[in-house]
C-alpha positions in Angstrom: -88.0 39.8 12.7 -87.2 40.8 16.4 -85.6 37.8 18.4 -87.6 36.4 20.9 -86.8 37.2 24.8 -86.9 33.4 25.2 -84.2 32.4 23.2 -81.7 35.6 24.3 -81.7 34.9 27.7 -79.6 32.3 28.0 -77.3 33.8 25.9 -77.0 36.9 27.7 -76.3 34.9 31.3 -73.5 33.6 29.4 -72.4 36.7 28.1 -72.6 37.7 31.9 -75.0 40.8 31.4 -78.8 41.1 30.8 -79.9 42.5 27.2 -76.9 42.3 25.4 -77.0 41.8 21.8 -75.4 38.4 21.3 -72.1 38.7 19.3 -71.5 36.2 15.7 -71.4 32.5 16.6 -67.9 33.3 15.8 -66.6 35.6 18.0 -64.9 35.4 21.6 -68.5 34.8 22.7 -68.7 31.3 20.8 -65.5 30.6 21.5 -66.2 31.0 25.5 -69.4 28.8 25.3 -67.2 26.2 23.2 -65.2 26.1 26.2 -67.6 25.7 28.7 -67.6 22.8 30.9 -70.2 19.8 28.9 -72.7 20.0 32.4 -73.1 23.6 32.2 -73.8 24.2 27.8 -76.7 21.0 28.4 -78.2 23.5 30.9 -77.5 26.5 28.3 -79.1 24.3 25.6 -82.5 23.0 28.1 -83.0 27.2 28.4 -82.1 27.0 32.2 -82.2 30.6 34.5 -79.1 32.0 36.0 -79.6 30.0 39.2 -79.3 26.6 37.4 -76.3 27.6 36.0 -75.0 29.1 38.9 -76.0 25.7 40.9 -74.0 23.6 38.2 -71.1 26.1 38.0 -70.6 25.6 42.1 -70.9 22.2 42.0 -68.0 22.4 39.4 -65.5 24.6 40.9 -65.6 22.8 43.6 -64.5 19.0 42.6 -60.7 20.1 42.6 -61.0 20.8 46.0 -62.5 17.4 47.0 -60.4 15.5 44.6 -57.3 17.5 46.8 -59.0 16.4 50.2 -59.8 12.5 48.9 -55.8 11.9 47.7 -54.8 13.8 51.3 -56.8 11.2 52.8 -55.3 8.2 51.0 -51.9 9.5 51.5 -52.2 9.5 54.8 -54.2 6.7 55.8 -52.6 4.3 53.3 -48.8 4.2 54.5 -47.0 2.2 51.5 -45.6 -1.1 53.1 -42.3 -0.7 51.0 -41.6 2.6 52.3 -39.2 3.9 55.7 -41.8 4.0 58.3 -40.8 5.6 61.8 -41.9 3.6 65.0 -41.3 5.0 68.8 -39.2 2.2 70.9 -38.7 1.8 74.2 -36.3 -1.1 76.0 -33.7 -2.4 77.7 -30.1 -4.1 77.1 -28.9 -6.7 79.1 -25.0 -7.5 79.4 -23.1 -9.9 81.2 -19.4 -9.4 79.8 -16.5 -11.4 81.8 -17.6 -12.4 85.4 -19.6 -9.8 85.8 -22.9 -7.8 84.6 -22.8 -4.0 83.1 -23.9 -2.2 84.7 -23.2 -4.2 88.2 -25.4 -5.9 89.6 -25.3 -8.3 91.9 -26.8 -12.1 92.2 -28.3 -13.3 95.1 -28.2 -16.6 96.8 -29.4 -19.8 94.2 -27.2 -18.6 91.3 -27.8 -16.7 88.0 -31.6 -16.8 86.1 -32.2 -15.5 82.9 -35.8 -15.4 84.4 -34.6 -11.9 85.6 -31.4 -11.5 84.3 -28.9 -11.8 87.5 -31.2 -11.8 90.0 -30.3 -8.4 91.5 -33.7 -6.7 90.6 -32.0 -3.9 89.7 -29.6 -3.3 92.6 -27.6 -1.7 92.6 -28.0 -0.8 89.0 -30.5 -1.9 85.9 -30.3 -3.4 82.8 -29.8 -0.3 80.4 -32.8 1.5 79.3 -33.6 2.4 75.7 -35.4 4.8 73.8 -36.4 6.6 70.9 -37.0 6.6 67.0 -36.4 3.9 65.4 -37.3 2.7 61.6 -38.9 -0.2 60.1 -38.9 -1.3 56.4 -40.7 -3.3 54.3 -43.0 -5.8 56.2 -43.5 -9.8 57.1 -41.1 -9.1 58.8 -40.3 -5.8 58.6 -36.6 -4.7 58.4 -35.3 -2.9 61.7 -32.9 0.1 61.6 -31.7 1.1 64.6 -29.5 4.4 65.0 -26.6 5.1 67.6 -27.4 6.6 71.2 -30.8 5.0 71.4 -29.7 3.1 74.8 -27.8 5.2 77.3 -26.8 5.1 80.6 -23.8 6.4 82.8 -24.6 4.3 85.8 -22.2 5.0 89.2 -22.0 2.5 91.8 -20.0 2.4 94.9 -20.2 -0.7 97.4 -18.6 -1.2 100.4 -17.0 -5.1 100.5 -15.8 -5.1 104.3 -12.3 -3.9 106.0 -10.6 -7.2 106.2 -9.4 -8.5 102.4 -11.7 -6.2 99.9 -12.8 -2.9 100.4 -15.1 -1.7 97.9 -15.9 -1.8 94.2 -16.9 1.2 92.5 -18.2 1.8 88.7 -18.5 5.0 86.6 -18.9 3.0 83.0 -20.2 5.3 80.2 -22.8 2.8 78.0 -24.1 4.1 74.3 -25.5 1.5 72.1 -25.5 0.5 69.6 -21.8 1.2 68.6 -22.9 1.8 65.0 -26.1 2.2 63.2 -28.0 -1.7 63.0 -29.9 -3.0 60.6 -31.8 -6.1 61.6 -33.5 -8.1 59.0 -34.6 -11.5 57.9 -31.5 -13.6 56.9 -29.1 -11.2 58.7 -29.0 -13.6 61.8 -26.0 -16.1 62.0 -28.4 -18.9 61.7 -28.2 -22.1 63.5 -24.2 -23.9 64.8 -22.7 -24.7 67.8 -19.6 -23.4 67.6 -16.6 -25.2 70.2 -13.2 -23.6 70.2 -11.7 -27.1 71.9 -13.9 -30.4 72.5 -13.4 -30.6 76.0 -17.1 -30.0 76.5 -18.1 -33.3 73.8 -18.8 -31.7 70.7 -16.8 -31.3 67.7 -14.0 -28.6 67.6 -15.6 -26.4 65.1 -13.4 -22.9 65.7 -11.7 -20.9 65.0 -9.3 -20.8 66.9 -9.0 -24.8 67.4 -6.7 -26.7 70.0 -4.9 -25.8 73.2 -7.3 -26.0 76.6 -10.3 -23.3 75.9 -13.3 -24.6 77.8 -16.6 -23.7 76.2 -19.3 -23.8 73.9 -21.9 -21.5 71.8 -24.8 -23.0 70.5 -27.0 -20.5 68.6 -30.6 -21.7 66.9 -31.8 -19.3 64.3 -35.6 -18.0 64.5 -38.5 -17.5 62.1 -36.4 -16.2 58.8 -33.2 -16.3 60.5 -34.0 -12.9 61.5 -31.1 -11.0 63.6 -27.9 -9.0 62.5 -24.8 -7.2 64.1 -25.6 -5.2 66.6 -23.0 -3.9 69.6 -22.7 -2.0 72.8 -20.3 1.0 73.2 -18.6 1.5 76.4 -16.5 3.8 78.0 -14.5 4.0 81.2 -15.0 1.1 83.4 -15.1 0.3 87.6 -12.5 -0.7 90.1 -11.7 -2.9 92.4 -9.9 -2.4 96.0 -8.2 -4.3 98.0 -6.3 -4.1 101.4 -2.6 -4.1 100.8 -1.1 -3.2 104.3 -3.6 -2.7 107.2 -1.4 0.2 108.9 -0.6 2.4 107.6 -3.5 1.6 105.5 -3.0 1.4 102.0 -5.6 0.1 99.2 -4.7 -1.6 96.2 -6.6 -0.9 92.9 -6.9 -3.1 89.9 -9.5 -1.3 87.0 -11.4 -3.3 85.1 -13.9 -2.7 81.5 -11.6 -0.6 80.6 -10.9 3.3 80.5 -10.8 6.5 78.7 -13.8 8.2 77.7 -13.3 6.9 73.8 -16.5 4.0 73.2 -15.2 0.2 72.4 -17.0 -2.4 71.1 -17.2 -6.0 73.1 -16.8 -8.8 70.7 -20.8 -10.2 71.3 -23.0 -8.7 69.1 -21.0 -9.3 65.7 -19.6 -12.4 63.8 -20.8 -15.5 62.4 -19.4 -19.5 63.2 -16.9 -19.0 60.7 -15.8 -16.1 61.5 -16.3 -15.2 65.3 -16.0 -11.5 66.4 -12.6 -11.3 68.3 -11.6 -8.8 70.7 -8.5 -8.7 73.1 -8.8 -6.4 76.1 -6.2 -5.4 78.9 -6.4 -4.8 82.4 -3.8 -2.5 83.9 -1.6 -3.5 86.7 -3.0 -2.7 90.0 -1.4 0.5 91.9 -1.4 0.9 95.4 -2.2 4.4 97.6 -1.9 5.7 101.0 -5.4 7.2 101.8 -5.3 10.5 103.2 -8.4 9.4 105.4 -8.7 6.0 106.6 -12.6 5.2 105.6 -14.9 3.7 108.4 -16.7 0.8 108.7 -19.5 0.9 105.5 -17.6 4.1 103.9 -15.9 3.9 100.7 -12.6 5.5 100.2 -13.1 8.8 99.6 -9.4 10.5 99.1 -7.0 7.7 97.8 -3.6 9.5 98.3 -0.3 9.5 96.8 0.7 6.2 95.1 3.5 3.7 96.4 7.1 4.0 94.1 8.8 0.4 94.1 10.8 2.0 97.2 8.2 1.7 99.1 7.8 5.8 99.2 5.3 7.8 98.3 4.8 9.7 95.2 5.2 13.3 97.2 8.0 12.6 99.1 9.7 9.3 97.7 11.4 8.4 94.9 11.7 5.7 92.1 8.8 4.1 89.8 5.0 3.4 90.5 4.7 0.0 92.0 2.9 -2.1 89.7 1.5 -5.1 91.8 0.6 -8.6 90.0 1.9 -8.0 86.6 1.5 -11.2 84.0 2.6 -9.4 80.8 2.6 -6.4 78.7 -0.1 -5.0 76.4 0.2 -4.4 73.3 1.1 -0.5 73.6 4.1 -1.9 76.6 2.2 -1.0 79.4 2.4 -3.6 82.4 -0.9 -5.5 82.7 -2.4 -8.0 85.7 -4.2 -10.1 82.9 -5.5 -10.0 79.6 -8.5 -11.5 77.9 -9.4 -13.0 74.9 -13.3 -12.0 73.7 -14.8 -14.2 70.7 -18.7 -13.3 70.2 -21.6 -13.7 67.9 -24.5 -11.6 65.9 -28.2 -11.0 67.4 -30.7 -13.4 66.4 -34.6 -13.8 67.4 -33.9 -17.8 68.1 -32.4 -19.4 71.1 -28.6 -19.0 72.4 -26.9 -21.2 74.9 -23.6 -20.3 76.2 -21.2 -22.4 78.3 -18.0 -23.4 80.3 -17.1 -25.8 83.2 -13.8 -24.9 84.0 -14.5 -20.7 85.0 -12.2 -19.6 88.1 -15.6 -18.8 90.4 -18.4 -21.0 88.9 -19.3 -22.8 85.9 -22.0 -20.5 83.5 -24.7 -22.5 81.5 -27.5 -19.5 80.2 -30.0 -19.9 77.6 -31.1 -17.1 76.2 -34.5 -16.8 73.9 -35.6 -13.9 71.4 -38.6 -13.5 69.8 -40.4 -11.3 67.7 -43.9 -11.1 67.6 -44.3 -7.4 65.8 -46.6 -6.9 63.1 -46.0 -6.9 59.6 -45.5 -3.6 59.6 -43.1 -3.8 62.6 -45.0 -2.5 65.4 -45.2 -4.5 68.7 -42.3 -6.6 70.8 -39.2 -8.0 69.3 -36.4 -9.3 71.6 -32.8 -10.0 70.3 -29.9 -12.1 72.0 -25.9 -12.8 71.4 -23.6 -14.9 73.0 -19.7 -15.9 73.3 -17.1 -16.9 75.1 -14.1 -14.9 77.0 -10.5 -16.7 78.0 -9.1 -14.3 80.7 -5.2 -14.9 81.5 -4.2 -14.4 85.1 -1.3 -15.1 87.3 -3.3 -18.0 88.4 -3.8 -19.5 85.1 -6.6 -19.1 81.7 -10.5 -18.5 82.8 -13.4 -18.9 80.5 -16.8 -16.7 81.4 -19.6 -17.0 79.1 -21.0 -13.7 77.9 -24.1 -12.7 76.9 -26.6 -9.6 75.5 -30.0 -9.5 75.4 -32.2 -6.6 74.0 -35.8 -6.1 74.7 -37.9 -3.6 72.5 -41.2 -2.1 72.2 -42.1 -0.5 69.4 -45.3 1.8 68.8 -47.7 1.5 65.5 -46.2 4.1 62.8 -47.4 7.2 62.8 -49.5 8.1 59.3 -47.0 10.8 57.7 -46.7 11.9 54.1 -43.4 11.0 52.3 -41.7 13.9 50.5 -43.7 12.4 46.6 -46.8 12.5 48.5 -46.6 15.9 49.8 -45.3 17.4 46.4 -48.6 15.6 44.7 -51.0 16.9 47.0 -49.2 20.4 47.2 -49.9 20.1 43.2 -53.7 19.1 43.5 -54.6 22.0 45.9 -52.7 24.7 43.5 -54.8 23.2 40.6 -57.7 23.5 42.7 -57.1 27.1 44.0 -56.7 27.8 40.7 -59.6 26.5 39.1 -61.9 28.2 41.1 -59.6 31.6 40.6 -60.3 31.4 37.0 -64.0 30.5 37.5 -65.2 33.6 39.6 -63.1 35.9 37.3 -65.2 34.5 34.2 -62.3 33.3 32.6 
């Protein structure tokens, strides 16, 4: 008896032809309806028309490509709190090293205030800017890595002092912070100490060093999860300083200061702990004198310094006999004749509260307190401001000189931007090939 029309349809859609005589229940045909997705052989078995089965076989195929689009989502909009996240800063650095602020500013009339910074407003240079990438790990509160040459700055300044003692002071410091890579993290502060290298100043010699007649104190009080670590300047070159050493013919003295040579240095703030104090010693050279070739005018800086004076009293291009070296107290520790030298000691960031001190400093006493804060989010985004302090003992022909010294670091940082970490692009990369292929090996009837 002839097999009803009814009951071969079905079996001919899935054969993929109409009027086909349907193969043994165990041939390839069987085998391909075995394997047919559960949705689409209930349809088969109900006696559905090709466009049922078409509808369910598009609504198949497809899935892969929404399950792809669904983990792309999460990928992206779910940022694991564990993982490196990268954050957009933008800042400043503050530095007040020896007597005076880098770069130079100036302080009006009414003294120094931390309320903004040395009361130059910026004249006639800024605190130094920052910028850039930064990363932030973990959260609540999230670690902070900081990479080298995100603050940078080479700053000149040239100011005319007057014709009768001083002339001018000019600058030309190359500034790139920080010195190394910093990482900042909760626990990486110093935590809380006051740390007094003599106790001149009423609290307990806590050192090192201890003893002899070092006026000053450091008192550091950690913030929420004694959150800090090391983190230091680099500088190169450095300014000078001129003087009138004989009015006619007129000849300037120079005496450089901060240094020279374009190789970076590390000040001593920035790194070290009240055991264990960052220590840096730092030279000045000896001043020489020159013979301008053009006398500058009232308000004009010296442009061409001329030939240096010989201990003869010549002049390098027509005299004879050595450079003359004026105010030298010593040798550093290459030989070379120095007009003083200075002992830095200096501490790690933290988020809390610094106070630096001394009452004994050659042009003023210094008292600054210094606060950080952070009030990011636990991911790390928003403002976090970090401060150091220490002390500096400068040796001169006129005696030792304390200065307090201080840094302060001011940063913004931007919400991370949603990114895919190298697993979750690999895993979505894998979903959309699945997919692509799925629906490749549906149209071909496979």
């Amino acid at each position: 008896m002839s097999q009803p029309q009814r009951a071969r349809l079905p079996m001919a859609t899935v054969a993929g032809g109409h009027g086909q005589r349907p193969e043994s229940r165990s041939g390839p045909t069987a085998a391909r309806q075995r394997a047919l997705p559960i949705e689409r052989v209930e349809v088969q078995n109900r006696g559905a028309g090709r466009g049922e089965v078409a509808r369910v076989r598009h609504r198949r195929a497809g899935s892969p490509v929404a399950i792809a689009g669904v983990a792309l989502a999460l990928l992206i909009a779910l940022p694991p709190t564990a993982s490196a996240r990268k954050l957009q800063m933008s800042g400043t650095w503050a530095i007040r090293g020896g007597s005076s602020f880098i770069p130079l500013q100036y302080a009006l009339a009414g003294g120094t205030s931390m309320g903004d910074l040395s009361k130059g407003r910026g004249s006639p240079n800024g605190p130094i800017p920052g910028g850039g990438a930064v990363t932030a790990i973990g959260s609540a509160p999230a670690m902070l890595v900081v990479s080298r040459h995100r603050f940078q700055t080479s700053p000149f300044a040239g100011i005319d002092l007057g014709p009768v003692t001083l002339v001018q002071i000019t600058t030309m410091f190359v500034i790139d912070g920080p010195f190394e890579a910093v990482t900042l993290m909760a626990g990486g502060g110093p935590g809380s100490f006051q740390w007094c290298p003599n106790a001149v100043l009423g609290c307990p010699v806590s050192g090192p060093p201890n003893g002899g007649n070092r006026n000053g104190r450091v008192i550091y009080v950690a913030g929420a999860n004694r959150f800090g670590g090391t983190m230091q300047i680099g500088l190169a070159r450095g300014g000078t300083i001129s003087f009138t050493f004989n009015a006619v013919p007129f000849q300037a003295g120079h005496v450089h200061f901060g240094g020279s040579g374009p190789t970076l240095r590390a000040p001593a703030v920035g790194r070290g702990g009240p055991a264990s104090p960052s220590t840096r010693m730092a030279y000045a050279p000896a001043a020489v004198v020159t013979q301008p070739t053009m006398v500058p005018g009232i308000g004009s800086l010296i442009l061409y310094p001329g030939p240096r004076l010989t201990t003869m009293l010549g002049l390098t291009t027509t005299g004879t006999g050595p450079i003359l070296r004026v105010g030298t107290v010593g040798t550093s520790a290459m030989g070379t004749p120095v007009i003083w030298s200075t002992t830095e000691f200096g501490f790690a960031h933290t988020t809390g509260t610094v106070i630096v001190q001394q009452t004994a400093g050659s042009a003023a006493d210094d008292f600054f307190t210094l606060m950080g804060s952070d009030m990011r989010t636990a991911l790390g985004a928003g403002n976090i401001s970090t401060v150091a302090g220490g002390i500096s003992f400068r040796n001169t022909l006129a005696g030792q000189a304390p200065y307090a010294t201080f840094h302060k670091v001011w940063m913004t940082l931007s919400p991370p931007v949603p990114s895919l970490s190298p697993a979750g692009i690999a895993a979505v990369g894998a979903l959309l090939l699945l997919a692509v292929g799925y629906v490749l090996r549906r149209r071909v009837g496979l």
